[in-house]
N, C-alpha and C positions, 0 to 999 in steps of 0.2 A: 599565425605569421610571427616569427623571430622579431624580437625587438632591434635596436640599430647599433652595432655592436661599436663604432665610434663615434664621436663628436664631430667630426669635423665633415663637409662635402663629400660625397661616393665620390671612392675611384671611376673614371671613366675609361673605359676599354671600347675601342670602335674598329669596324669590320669592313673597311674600303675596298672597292673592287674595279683592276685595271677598266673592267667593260660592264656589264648586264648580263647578266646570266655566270658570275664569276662563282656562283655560288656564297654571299654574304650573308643570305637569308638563314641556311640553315647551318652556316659556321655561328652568325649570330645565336641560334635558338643551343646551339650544342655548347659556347662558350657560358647561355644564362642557365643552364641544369650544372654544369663543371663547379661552376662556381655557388651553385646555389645548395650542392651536394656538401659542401664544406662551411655549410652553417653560416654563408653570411646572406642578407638579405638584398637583392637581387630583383632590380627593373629593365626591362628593353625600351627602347627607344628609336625610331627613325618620324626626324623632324615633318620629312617631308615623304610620301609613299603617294605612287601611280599606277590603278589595281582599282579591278572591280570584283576584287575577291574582298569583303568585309564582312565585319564579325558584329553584332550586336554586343557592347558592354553597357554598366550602367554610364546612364549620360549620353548615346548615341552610341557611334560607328566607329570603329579603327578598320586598318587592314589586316585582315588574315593574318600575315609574318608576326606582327607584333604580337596579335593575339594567341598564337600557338607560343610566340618566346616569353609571352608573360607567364604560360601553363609549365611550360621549363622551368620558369624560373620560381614556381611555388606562389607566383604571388595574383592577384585578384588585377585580370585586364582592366585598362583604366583608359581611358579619352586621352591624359598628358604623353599616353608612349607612343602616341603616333597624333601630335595635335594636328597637323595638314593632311587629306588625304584629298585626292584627286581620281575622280572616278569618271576616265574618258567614254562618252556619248557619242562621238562622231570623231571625223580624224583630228578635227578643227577645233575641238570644245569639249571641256570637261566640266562636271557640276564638281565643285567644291567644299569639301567638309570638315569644318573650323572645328577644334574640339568636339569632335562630335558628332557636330548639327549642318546640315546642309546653309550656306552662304551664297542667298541669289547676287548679292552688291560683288562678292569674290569670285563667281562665277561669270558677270560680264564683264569684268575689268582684264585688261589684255594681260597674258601672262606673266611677261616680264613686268606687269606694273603692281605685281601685290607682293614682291618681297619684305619690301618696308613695309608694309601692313599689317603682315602677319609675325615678323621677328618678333615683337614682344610678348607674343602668345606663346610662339615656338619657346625662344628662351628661357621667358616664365614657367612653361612646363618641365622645361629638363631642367632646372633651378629648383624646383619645390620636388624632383625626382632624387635631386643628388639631395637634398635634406633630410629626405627617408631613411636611407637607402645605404650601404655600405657599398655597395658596386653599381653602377648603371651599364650594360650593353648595348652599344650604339650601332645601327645600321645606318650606313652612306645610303646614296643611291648611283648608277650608272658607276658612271667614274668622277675622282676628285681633281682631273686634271683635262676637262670641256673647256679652251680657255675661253671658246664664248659666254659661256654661262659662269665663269669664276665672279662677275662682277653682281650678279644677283645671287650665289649662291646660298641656301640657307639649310641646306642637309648633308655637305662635307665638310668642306675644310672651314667653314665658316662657324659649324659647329665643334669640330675637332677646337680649333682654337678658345671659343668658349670654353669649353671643358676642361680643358688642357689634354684631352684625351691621349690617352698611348694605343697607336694606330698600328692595326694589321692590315697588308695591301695583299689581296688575292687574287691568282688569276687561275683562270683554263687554260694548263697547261694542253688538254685534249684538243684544243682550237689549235695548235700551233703558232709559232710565235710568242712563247709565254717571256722570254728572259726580254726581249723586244720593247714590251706591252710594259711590264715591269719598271725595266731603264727609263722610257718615255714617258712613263709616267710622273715617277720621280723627276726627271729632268725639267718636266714644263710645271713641277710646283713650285711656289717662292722658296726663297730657303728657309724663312721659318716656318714654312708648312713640312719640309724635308724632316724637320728637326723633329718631329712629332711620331713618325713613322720607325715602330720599334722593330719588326718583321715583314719579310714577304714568304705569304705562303704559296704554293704550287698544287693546285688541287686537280680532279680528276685524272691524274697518272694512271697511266698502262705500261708495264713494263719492269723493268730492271732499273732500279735508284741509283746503281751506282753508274749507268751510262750516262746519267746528269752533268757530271765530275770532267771537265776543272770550271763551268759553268756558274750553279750557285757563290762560289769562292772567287772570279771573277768579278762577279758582278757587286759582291760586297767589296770589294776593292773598290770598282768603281763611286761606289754610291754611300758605304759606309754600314749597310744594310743587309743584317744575315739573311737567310732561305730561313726560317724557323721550323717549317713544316714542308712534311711531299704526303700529299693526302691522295692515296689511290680511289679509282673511281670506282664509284659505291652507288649503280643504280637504285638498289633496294633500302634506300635507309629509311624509308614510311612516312616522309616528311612530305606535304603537297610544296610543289613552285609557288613563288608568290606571283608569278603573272605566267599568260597563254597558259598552251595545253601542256600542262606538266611530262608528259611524256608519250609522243606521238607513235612508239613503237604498240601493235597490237600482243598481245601473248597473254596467258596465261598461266598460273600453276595448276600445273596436272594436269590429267587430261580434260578438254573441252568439256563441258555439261551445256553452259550459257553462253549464248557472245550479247552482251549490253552491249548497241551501238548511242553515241552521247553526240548529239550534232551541235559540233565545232561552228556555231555562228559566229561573226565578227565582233558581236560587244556579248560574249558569255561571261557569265557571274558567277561568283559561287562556287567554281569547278571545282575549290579542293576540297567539296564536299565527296568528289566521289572516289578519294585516293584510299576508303577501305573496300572499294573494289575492287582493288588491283589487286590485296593480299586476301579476296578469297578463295581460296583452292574451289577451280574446275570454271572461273570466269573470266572468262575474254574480254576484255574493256577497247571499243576500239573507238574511236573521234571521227566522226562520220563529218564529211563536206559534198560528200556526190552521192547521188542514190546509187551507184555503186558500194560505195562506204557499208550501207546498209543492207543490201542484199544479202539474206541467209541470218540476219541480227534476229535474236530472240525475243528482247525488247527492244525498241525506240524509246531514246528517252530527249525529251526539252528541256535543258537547263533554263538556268535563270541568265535575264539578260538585261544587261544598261540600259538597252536603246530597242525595245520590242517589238513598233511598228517600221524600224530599221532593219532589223534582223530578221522577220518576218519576210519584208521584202529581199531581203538577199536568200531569205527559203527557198519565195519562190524562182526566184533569179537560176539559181542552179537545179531546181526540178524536185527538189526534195518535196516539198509539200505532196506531191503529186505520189513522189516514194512513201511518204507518212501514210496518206491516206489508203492506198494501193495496200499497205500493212495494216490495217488498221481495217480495211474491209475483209481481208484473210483472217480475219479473227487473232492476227498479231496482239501484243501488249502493247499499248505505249501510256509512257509515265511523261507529264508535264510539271515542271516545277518552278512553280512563281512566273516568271514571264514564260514561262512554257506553259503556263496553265492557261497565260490570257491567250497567247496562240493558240492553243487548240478551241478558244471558244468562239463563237459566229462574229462579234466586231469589237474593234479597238474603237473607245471614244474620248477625244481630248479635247476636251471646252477651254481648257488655260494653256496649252498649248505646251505642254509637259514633253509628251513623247511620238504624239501623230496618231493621225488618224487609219481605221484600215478593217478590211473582212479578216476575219480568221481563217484558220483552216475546217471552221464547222463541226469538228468531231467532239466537242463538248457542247450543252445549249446553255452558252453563257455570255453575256455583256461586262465588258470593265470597262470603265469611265475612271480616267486616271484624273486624280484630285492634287491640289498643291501641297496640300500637307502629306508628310511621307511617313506611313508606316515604318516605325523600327523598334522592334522587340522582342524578348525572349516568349515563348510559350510553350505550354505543352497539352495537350487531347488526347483523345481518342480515336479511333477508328471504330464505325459502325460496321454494321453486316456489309461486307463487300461478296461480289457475285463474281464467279467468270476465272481472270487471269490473277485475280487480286484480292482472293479469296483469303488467301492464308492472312491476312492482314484484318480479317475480321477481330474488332474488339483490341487489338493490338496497342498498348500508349505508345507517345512518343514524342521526345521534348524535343524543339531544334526553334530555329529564331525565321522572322520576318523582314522585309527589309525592301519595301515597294510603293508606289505612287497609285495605283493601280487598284480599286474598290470593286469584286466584281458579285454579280448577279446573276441568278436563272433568267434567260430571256422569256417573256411572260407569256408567249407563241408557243413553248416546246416545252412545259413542264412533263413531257410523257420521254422525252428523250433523254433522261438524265437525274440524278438527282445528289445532294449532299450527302456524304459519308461522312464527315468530321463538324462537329459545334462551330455555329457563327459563319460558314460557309467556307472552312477552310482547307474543303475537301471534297472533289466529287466525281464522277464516276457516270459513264455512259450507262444507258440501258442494255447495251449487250455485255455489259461489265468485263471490256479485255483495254477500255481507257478511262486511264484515272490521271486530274491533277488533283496538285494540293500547293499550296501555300508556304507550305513549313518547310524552309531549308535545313538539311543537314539529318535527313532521312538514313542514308546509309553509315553516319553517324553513330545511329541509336542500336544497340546490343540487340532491344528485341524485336526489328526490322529485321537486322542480318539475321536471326536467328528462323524468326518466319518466314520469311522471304529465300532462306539458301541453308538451313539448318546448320548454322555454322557461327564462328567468333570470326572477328581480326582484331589482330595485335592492336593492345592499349596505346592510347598515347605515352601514360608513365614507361611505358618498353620501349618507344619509338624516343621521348627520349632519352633514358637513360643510356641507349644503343649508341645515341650520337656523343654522348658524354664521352662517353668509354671509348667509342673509333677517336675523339682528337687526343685521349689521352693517354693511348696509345702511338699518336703520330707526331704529334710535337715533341721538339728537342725536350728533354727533360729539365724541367723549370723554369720551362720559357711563360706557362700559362699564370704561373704561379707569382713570379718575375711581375708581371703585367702590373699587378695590383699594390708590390712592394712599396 
């Protein structure tokens, strides 16, 4: 890592967005490789994140976003780039993760009543970020301009002003209504929240730039505030969403070989683990909710899930279970991973009352007794002799991380029905060997998964982003990006 090329606090650059889904995530992660490409030293940041997609670092948990924008950014994921993270459970209730570490005291307090609680954590961390650091890139959340929520804010404009940040405001333009979203946004911020806001970009375009015209150039009239960027929509730039199903369209490159169906339950985890599936030629990735979904799927796969004996029950609510196991007696594949693992085993047991109690769907002979203390870590194993659908994965390594409540066991009735294929039990595999779970997220991650598994690569992260590097800087006015940090 580059030493800190000035003395004084990182510039802060932040990536605000009219709505949710504005795209900031991956404007964020393409703004920390731009500038990290030009030798300065480079942190991300978002105070606060709502996401049950997390990344094991040292020290505990952040969100997914931050964790890919600190790989952008050349630098070693850290707990300070995303010290709050909120990992919702129900519609009602989320568990809460203070730098790190799950917080039960910040988990019952009503939501609106931990802002003051958590600011000098938050602060403190993006404070000992700009120390480091010659740039910090900063991720909003939603929009900066909820006025209900202006008065506990601690991940926009609350943070913008700490920083002094020099703010980009993004929208979808592909939602319509982008210049709309824009103006209104701007217009319900204070004025010295306005003053902060150096661009608005216009992302997702289709079309013709110049039928934008006399639009952008109105509206800086109005507001003071250039168009800085028209970013056309770029389904394939290899970055997962940071929240829901990253892309609900099914398709593949080339022709069909495989259709992976991934069942889209209510509290899914993990899911950007499976976005080097999209980029391997000849696999159909599709997001399964009805046993329709899955009809003709080569494998069934369970992700990982917040809320296991929640999402279990919403299995069987729509009939899937019933589809799993229908597949699964045709000598189908199906892959379980982490709470898809406890799912497929015969009972959920919760004595502290974690996550609920409940039967499995039976197709593994295993017991998990979910514990207060939560696994969260890096690992890497092996693969024993696997049988059946899941053979090529014989002897196979493979690193990826943990991240569960959740302790499980062979049930001591059915040692003939099943048995471990990975050290410490973090792997196992029925006796007709076509279902296998495991433990270790971020399987289709590992080069030499994809390689057994589909004889094939997907694109690096380092390609995924230096790609995003190169599309903004190709799309921003010339030295607008550069301008930023002046």
């Amino acid at each position: 890592m580059s030493s800190k090329a000035n003395s004084g606090p990182a510039c802060c650059v932040m990536v605000l967005g009219t709505t949710s889904g504005a795209g900031k995530s991956w404007l964020a992660t393409a703004l920390c490789r731009w500038y990290a490409r030009r030798g300065l030293k480079v942190a991300p940041f978002k105070a606060q994140n709502m996401s049950n997609n997390a990344r094991v670092v040292d020290g505990g948990e952040i969100g997914s976003a931050q964790y890919f924008q600190a790989l952008a950014a050349n630098a070693l994921p850290d707990v300070r780039m995303n010290p709050l993270l909120l990992k919702p459970e129900r519609d009602t209730h989320s568990q809460v993760v203070l730098m790190g570490q799950v917080s039960e005291a910040l988990s019952a307090l009503p939501w609106r009543g931990r802002s003051e609680r958590v600011w000098p954590e938050i602060s403190g961390a993006l404070d000992e970020l700009r120390a480091e650091n010659d740039v910090v890139v900063i991720e909003g959340a939603g929009s900066p301009a909820e006025i209900n929520l202006m008065a506990s804010d601690i991940v926009n404009m609350r943070i913008a002003r700490h920083a002094q940040a020099r703010c980009l405001l993004a929208t979808d333009i592909d939602r319509g209504g982008a210049f709309a979203h824009l103006y209104g946004t701007w217009a319900l911020l204070p004025e010295a929240d306005r003053a902060l806001l150096r661009g608005f970009v216009l992302n997702k375009f289709r079309g013709d730039a110049s039928l934008l015209a006399p639009a952008p150039q109105q509206l800086q009239e109005l507001t003071g505030v250039p168009t800085v960027a028209t970013l056309p929509m770029w389904w394939q730039h290899g970055l997962p969403e940071e929240d829901g199903v990253f892309d609900d369209r099914s398709r593949a490159s080339g022709a069909v070989t495989r259709t992976v169906a991934v069942v889209a339950y209510p509290r899914i985890s993990n899911l950007d683990e499976f976005q080097a599936l999209k980029n391997v030629l000849g696999v159909r990735l599709v997001w399964a909710r009805t046993p329709a979904d899955v009809a003709g799927a080569d494998w069934i796969v369970l992700p990982g899930s917040k809320h296991t004996s929640g999402d279990l029950a919403w299995l069987r609510a729509q009939g899937l279970d019933q589809a799993v196991a229908a597949h699964a007696g045709r000598g189908g594949a199906v892959l379980g991973i982490c709470g898809g693992l406890q799912i497929l085993g015969e009972a959920l047991v919760d004595p502290h009352g974690i996550d609920g109690n409940a039967p499995g769907l039976g197709l593994l002979p295993l017991v998990t007794v979910f514990e207060r203390e939560k696994t969260v870590r890096h690992r890497a194993a092996r693969f024993g002799d696997l049988t059946g659908a899941w053979a090529a994965l014989s002897g196979v390594p493979v690193a990826g991380y943990e991240i569960h409540h959740g302790q499980t066991a062979a049930h001591p009735q059915m040692a003939q029905a099943g048995r471990p294929v990975m050290p410490d039990g973090l792997a196992w595999q029925n006796a007709q060997g076509n279902v296998l779970g495991i433990y270790l997220h971020g399987l289709f991650e590992d080069p030499g998964t994809l390689h057994a598994l589909f004889g094939a690569s997907a694109p690096t992260l380092e390609a995924t982003f230096d790609g995003l590097a190169d599309f903004i800087d190709s799309h921003f006015d010339a030295g607008v990006l550069a301008g930023l940090i002046a």
